[in-house]
TIDO-241306 format. One record per residue (C-alpha): residue number from 1; residue in three letters; x negated, y negated, z negated. Coordinates in nm, 4 decimals. Each point is the difference from the previous one (the first is absolute). Layout:
REM TIDO-241306
(NUM 'ALA' (X Y Z));
...
***
This chain:
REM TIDO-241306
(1 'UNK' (-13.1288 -9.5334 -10.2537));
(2 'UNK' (0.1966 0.0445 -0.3399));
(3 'UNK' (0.3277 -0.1380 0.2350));
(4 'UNK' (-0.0211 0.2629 0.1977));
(5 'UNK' (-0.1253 0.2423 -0.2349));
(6 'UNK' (0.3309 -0.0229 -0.2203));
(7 'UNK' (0.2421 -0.0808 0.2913));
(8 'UNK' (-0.0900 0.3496 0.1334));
(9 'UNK' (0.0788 0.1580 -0.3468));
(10 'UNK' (0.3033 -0.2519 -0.0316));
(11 'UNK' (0.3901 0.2343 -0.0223));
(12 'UNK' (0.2329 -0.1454 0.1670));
(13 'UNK' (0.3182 -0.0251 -0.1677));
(14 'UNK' (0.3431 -0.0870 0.1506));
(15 'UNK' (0.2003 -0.1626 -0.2509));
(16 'UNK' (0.3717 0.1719 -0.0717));
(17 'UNK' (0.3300 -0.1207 -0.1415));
(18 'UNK' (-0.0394 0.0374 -0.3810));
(19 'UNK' (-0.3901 -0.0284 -0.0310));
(20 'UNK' (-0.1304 -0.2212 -0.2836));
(21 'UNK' (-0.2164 -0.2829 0.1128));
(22 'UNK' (-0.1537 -0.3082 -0.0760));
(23 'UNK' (-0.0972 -0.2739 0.2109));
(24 'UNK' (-0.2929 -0.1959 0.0834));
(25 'UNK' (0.0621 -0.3577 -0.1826));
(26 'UNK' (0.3211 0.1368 -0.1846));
(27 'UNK' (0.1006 0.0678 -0.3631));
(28 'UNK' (0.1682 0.2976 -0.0733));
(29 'UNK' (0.1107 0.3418 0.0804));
(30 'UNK' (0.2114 0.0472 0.3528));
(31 'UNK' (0.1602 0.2750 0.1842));
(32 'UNK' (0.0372 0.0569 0.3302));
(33 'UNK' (0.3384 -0.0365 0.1420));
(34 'UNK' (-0.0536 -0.0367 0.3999));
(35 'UNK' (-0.2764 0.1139 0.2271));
(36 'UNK' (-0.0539 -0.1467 0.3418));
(37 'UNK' (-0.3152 0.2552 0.1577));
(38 'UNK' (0.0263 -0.1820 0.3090));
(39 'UNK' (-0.0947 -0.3572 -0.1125));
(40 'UNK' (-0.1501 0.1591 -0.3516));
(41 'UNK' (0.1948 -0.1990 -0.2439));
(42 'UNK' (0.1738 0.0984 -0.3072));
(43 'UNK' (0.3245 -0.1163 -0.1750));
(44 'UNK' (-0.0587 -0.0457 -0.3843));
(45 'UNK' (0.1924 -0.0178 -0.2852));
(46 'UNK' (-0.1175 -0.1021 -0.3377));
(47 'UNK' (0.0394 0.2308 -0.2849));
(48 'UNK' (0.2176 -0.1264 -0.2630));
(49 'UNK' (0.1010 -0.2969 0.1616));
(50 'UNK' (0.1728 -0.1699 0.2873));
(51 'UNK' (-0.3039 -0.0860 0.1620));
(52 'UNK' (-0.0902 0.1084 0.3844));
(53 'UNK' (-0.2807 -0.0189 0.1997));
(54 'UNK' (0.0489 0.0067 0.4267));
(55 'UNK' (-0.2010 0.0831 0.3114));
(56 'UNK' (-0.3139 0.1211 -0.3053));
(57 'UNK' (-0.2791 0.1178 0.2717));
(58 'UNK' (-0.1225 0.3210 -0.1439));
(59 'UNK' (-0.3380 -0.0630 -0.0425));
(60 'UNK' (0.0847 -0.2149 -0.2801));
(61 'UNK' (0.1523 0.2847 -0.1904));
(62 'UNK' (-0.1302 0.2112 -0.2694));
(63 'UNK' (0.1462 0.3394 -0.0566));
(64 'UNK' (0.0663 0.0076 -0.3862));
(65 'UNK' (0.0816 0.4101 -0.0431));
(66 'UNK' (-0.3822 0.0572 0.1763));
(67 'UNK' (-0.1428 -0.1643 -0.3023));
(68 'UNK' (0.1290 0.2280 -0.2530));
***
């Protein structure tokens, strides 16, 4: 019941070149640098470092700037 209950209040938001995220099991800040929609996987990069992330599914994102 609560599953469904917040799934049907759930946005949906498609993740965009530049958007700060983190990720599921990750430290840090990233930002977006590629967006496949078709597969729905994201490119990262880490902020402040020359650390990247591929093929991130986004469900394991977390929009940083909704937060705030």
């Amino acid at each position: 019941m609560w599953d469904t209950d917040c799934m049907a209040h759930r946005t949906k938001r498609l993740p965009k070149k530049g958007d700060r995220v983190a990720v599921l099991g990750q430290n840090g800040t990233f930002v977006v640098t590629d967006v496949d929609r078709y597969v729905r996987i994201v490119e990262l990069k880490m902020i402040g470092h020359d650390f990247a992330l591929s093929t991130i599914p986004w469900r394991a994102l977390t929009f940083l700037d909704d937060l705030g």
